[in-house]
C-alpha positions, 0 to 999 in steps of 0.5 A: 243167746238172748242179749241181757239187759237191765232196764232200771238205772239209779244213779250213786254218787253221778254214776249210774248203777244199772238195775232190774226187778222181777216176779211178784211175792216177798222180796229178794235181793240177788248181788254178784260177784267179781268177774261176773255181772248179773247176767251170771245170776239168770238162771236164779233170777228166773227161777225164784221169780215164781215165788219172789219179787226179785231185785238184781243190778250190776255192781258199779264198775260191772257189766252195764253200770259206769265203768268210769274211773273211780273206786269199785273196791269191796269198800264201796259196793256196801255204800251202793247196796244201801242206797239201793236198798232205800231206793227200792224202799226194802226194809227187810228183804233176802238176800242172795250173794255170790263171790263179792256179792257176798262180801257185798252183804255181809258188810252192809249189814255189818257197817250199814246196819241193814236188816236182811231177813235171811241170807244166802252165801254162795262161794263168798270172799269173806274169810282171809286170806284170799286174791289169787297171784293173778290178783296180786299181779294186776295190783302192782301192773294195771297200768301195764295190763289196762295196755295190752292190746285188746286181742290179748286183753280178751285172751286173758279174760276168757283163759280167767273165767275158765279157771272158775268152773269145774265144767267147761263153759260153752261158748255163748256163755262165755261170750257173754261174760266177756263182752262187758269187759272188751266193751269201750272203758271195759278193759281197763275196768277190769284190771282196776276192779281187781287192782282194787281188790283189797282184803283189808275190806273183809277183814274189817267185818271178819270179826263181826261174824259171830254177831250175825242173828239172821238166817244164814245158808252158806253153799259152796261148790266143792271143786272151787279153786278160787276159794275152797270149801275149807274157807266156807267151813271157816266161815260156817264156824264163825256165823251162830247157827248158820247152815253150810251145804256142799255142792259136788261137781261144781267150781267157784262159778256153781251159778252157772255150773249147777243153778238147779242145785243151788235153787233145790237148797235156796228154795226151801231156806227162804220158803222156811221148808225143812231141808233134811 
């Protein structure tokens, strides 16, 4: 599989934060989830840069941004977002979201005040409760985890990400989603962005749900088992005209399982087109 690389670099509070644009047309803002990096959002990177000047980056402490020690919790991804946001000089653009990615935006429009002229939800964490055992496993072990020896560090995070799909993975994607966090500082990233992982940091937007005005599309793959589609009716509920669409033979990482499905709903939403 072609390396990905991102070849833009800003730098957030003395770490950098690993960027990219693409295509030409009015701008979109594609942000990823956990255990993911952009490389996860390709095939929607690629396919909506014939219409949009695509912006996408690595959440810090993800794929090619600083893995350093520091805080990569939900509490700071909206402080990155934002700054991006005036880095990149976007006043209004859309925003596509996946898993934190999600929560990512909601809370910078909610707590940063940030305008997005349409918005796009697919599989977010954004409703309580959430975090799998593993999750709450890591948080009271991830000094233990962060030094088991690499050959099992890598076993844990295939055997994970496998747990996200409804389809298999083939190889050389998993690969690439796995080489990030076996790269130098990338094993002990990985325990600590989930260690880290509170939901103290969507229940304090959770309530600021009904006071979203933009567009909003929710979509949701409906064998996820990391977050159901219950979740996505739930949050459905609490966004005033908000629309929730279900993507059938697809899991949590629909982006990777069904991108052509997911760009057949985004498309048209952005392009204002009607979608019976």
């Amino acid at each position: 599989m072609t390396e990905w690389r991102l070849s833009e670099a800003y730098v957030f509070n003395g770490r950098t934060v690993r960027y990219d644009v693409r295509g030409d047309g009015p701008p979109v803002v594609l942000v990823h989830g956990t255990p993911w990096s952009s490389f996860n959002m390709r095939h929607l990177i690629k396919a909506l840069s014939e219409d949009f000047t695509v912006y996408y980056y690595d959440l810090l402490g993800y794929g090619q941004s600083d893995k350093a020690p520091g805080d990569v919790s939900l509490g700071i991804q909206n402080q990155v977002l934002y700054r991006l946001l005036d880095h990149w000089q976007l006043k209004q653009p859309a925003v596509i979201g996946h898993d934190f990615g999600g929560a990512t935006l909601l809370r910078t429009h909610l707590l940063n005040a940030s305008d997005f002229d349409k918005i796009v939800l697919i599989d977010p964490v954004a409703v309580s409760p959430w975090g799998s055992p593993f999750f709450r496993h890591v948080k009271t072990h991830e000094a233990a985890f962060a030094g088991v020896p690499d050959y099992i560090h890598e076993a844990i995070v295939r055997a994970y990400v496998k747990t996200a799909a409804f389809k298999s993975i083939d190889d050389a994607t998993l690969d690439m989603i796995v080489a990030p966090w076996t790269e130098a500082n990338g094993k002990a990233a990985f325990y600590r962005q989930i260690a880290q992982a509170d939901s103290a940091d969507t229940d304090d937007v959770q309530p600021l749900y009904t006071q979203i005005s933009s567009p909003v599309l929710i979509l949701w793959g409906r064998e996820d088992t990391w977050i159901p589609p219950e979740r996505g009716e739930a949050l459905h509920d609490m966004i005033p005209g908000s629309i929730f669409r279900v993507i059938p033979d697809a899991g949590h990482l629909v982006i990777e399982e069904l991108p052509d499905q997911l760009i057949g709903e985004i498309r048209p939403f952005l392009q204002n087109e009607n979608k019976t």
